[in-house]
C-alpha positions as CSV (number, residue, x, y, z in Angstrom):
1,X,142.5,-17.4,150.0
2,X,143.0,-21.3,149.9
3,X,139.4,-22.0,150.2
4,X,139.1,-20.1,147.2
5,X,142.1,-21.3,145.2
6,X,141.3,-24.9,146.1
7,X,137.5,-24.0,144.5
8,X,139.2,-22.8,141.5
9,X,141.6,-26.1,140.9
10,X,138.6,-28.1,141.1
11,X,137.0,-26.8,138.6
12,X,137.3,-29.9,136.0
13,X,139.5,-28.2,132.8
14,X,137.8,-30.9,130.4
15,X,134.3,-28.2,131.7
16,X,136.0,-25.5,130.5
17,X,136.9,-26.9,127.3
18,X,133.5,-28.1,126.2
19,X,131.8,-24.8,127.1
20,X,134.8,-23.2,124.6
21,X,134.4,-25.5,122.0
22,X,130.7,-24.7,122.1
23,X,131.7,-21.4,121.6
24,X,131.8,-19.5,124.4
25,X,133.9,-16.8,125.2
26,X,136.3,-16.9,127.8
27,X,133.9,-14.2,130.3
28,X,131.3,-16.2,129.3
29,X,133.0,-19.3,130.4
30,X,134.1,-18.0,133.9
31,X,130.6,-16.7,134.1
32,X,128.6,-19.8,133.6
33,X,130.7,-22.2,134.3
34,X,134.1,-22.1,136.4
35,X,132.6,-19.6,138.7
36,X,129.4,-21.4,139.5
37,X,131.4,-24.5,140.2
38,X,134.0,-23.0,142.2
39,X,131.4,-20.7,144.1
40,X,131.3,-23.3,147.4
41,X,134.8,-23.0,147.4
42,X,134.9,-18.8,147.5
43,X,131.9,-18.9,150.2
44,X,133.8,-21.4,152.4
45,X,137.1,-19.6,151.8
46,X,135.4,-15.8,152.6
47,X,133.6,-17.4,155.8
48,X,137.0,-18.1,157.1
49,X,138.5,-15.0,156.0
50,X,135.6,-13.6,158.1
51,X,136.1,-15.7,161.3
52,X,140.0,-15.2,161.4
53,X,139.0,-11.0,161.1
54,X,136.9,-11.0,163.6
55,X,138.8,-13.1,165.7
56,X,141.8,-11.1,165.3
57,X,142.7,-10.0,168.6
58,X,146.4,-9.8,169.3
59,X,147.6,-7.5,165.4
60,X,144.7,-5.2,166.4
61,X,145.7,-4.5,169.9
62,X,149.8,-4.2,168.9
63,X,149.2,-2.1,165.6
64,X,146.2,-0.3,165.5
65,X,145.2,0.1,169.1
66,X,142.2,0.2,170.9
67,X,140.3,3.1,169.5
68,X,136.3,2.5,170.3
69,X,134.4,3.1,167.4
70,X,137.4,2.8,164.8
71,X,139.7,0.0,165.5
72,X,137.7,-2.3,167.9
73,X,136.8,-5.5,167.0
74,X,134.2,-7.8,169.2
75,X,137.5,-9.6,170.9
76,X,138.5,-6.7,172.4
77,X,135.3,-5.0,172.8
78,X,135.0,-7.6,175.3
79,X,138.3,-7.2,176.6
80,X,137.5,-3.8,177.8
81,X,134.2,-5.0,178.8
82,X,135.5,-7.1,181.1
83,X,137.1,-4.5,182.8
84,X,134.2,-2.7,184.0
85,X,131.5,-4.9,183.4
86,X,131.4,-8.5,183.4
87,X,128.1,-9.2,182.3
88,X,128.5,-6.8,179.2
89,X,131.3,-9.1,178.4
90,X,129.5,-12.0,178.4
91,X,126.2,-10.0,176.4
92,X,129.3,-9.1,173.8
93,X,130.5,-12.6,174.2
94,X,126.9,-14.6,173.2
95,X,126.0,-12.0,170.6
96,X,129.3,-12.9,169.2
97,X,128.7,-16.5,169.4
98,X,125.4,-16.3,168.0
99,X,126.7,-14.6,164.8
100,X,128.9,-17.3,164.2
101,X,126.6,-19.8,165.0
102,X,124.7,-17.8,162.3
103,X,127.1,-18.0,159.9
104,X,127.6,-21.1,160.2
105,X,124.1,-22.2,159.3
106,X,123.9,-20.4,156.6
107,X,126.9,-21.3,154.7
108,X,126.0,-24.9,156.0
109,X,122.6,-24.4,153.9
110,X,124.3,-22.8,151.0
111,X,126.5,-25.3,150.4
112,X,123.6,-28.3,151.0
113,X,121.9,-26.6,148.6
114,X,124.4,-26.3,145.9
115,X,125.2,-29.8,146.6
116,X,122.0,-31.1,145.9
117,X,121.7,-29.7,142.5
């Protein structure tokens, strides 16, 4: 949520204004400008909403359980893994890595991208 609020704030007002006084409506304003400018900002802020989700390990196993197929995440998918089968741990554990190695890469382009224009 901060990631997102910080993309918001920095949205330069005196932006806003010009685009009203041109005559834009206020959707039209949030649509063509404040949200295109504060888009790096959402991205960045729903990547680490993403990371702390999938990363959640201890809420999941105190309030919802354990129940395969409905309240597992990777973390404790690998948790049970682990006890029965330590290589399927670590298969869990590198396919998990390589998604947020993916993620990563790909919000790192986004955001050169935007950047550059």
């Amino acid at each position: 949520m901060r990631g997102a609020l910080l993309g918001f704030r920095l949205v330069p007002q005196e932006v806003e204004e010009a685009a009203a006084i041109d005559g834009a409506s206020g959707w039209s304003t949030f649509r063509h400008v404040t949200l295109p400018l504060a888009l790096p900002g959402i991205i960045s802020g729903g990547i680490l909403c993403w990371a702390r989700a999938v990363s959640e390990f201890g809420a999941t196993v105190m309030f919802a359980g354990n129940i395969t197929g409905r309240t597992q995440t990777m973390p404790l998918a690998i948790m049970t893994a682990m006890e029965t089968d330590l290589n399927s741990a670590l298969a869990l554990a590198v396919l998990l890595v390589i998604a947020a190695a993916f993620v990563l890469v790909v919000s790192r382009l986004f955001t050169a991208e935007r950047l550059e224009r």
